[in-house]
C-alpha positions as CSV (number, residue, x, y, z in Angstrom):
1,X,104.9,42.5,92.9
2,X,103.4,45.9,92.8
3,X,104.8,48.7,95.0
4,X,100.8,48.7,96.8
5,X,101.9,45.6,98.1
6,X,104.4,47.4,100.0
7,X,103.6,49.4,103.3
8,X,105.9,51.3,105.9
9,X,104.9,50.6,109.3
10,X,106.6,50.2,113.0
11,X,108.6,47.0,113.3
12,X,107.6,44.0,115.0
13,X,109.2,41.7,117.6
14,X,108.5,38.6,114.2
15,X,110.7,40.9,111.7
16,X,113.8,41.2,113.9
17,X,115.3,38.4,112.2
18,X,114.8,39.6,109.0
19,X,115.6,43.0,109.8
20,X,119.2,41.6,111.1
21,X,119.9,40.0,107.5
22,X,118.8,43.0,106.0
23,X,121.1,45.3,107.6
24,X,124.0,42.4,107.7
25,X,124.5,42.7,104.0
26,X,125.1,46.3,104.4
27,X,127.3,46.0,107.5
28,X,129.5,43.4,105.4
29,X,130.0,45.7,102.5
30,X,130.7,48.2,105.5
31,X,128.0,50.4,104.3
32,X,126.9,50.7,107.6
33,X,127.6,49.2,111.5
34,X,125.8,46.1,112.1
35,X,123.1,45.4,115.1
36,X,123.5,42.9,117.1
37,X,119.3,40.8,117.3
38,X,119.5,41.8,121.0
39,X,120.2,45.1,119.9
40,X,117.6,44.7,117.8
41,X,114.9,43.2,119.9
42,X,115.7,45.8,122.7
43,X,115.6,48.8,120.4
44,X,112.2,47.4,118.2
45,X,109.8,50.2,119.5
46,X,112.6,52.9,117.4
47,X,112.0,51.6,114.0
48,X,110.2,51.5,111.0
49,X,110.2,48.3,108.4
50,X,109.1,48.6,104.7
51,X,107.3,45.8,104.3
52,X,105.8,43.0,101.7
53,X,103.7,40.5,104.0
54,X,106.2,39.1,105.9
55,X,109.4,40.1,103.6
56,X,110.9,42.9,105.6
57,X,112.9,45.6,102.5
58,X,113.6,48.2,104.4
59,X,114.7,49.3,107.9
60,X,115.3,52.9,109.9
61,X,115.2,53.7,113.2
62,X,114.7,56.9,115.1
63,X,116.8,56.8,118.4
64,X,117.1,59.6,121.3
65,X,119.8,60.7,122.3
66,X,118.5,64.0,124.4
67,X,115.4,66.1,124.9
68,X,115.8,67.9,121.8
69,X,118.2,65.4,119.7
70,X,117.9,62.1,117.8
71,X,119.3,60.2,115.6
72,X,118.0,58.5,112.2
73,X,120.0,55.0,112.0
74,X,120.1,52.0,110.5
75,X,119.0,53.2,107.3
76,X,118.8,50.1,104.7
77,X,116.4,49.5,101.7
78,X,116.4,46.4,99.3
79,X,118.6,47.2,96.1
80,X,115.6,46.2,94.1
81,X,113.9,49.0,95.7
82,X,116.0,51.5,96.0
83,X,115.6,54.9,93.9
84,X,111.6,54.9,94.9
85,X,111.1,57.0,97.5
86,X,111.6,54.4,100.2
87,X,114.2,55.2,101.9
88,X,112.5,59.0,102.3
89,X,109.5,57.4,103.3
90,X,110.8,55.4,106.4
91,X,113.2,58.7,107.2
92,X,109.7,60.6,107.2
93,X,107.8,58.4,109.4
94,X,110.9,58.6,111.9
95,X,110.9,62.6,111.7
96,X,107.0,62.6,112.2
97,X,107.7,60.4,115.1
98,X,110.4,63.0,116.1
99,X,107.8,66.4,116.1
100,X,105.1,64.1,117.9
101,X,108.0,63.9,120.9
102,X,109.0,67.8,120.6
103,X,112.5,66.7,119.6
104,X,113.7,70.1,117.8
105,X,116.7,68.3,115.8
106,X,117.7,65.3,114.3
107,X,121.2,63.6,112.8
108,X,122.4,60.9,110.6
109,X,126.1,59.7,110.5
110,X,126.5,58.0,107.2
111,X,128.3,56.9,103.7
112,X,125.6,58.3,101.7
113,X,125.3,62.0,102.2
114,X,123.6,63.2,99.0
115,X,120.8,61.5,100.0
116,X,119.5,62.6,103.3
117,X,121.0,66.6,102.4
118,X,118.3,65.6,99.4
119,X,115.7,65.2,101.6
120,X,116.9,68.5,104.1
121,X,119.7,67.7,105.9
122,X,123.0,69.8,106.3
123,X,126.2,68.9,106.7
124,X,127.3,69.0,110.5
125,X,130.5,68.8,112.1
126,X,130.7,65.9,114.6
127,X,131.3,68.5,117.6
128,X,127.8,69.3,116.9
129,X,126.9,66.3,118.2
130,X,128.3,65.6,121.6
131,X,126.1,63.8,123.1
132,X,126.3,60.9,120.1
133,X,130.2,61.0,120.7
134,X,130.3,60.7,124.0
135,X,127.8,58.3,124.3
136,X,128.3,56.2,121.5
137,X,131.1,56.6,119.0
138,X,133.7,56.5,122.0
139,X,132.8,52.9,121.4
140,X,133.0,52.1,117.8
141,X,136.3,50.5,116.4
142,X,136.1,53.7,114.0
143,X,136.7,55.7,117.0
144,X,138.5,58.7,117.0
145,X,138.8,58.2,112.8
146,X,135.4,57.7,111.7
147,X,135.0,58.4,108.2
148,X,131.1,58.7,107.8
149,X,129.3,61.8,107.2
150,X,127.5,64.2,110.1
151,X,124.1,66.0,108.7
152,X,121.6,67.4,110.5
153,X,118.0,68.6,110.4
154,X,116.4,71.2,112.0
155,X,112.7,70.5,112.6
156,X,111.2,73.9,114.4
């Protein structure tokens, strides 16, 4: 089907299943961490879907951590999609999501680097990030040997 078929827009409370298989294959290859639907359903308002109809292909979410920090997660795009600007198109609608709150930085832990420094992001040290480690990553099973990627974009 043609890619005007496809449209980014906020998630809805009908996609969360979909979303969850979506990320799930990524989480099993441990691409990524997976989300748990009442993660999911509690978090919908954060994310943005790529979406055919009712097929969701794509999946990011924008969540705050502080007043002026936020991070992009959950980052998936079908493989048959992949390479065509998707993936910067849902990180986009996040950032624009970001300036309308004022926050003045955002962050992505990840495997795939090259592609958000593509797109403007730098690499970070975790310590930049204390709020996300203190919060968060103190309860991950990767924890204190996490082995993704810290970059960061400045958005002032």
């Amino acid at each position: 089907m043609a890619d005007a078929a496809l449209v980014v827009r906020p998630a809805r409370l009908t996609d969360v299943e979909k979303m969850q298989a979506l990320i799930s294959r990524y989480a099993e290859r441990r691409l990524m961490l997976n989300r748990k639907l009442l993660e999911l359903y509690s978090d919908i308002r954060e994310y943005q879907v790529v979406a055919r109809g009712d097929e969701i292909l794509g999946t990011c979410a924008l969540h705050i951590f502080w007043s002026d920090l936020a991070e992009i997660r959950a980052l998936t795009v079908a493989e048959e999609l992949q390479g065509r600007g998707y993936g910067g198109r849902l990180v986009d609608a996040c950032i624009a999501e970001a300036r309308h709150l004022g926050i003045r930085r955002v962050f992505a832990l990840t495997y795939v680097g090259g592609f958000f420094q593509k797109i403007g992001f730098r690499d970070a040290a975790k310590s930049e990030l204390p709020q996300k480690v203190w919060m968060e990553c103190v309860r991950c099973p990767k924890f204190p040997n996490c082995d993704e990627q810290a970059l960061v974009k400045d958005l002032d």
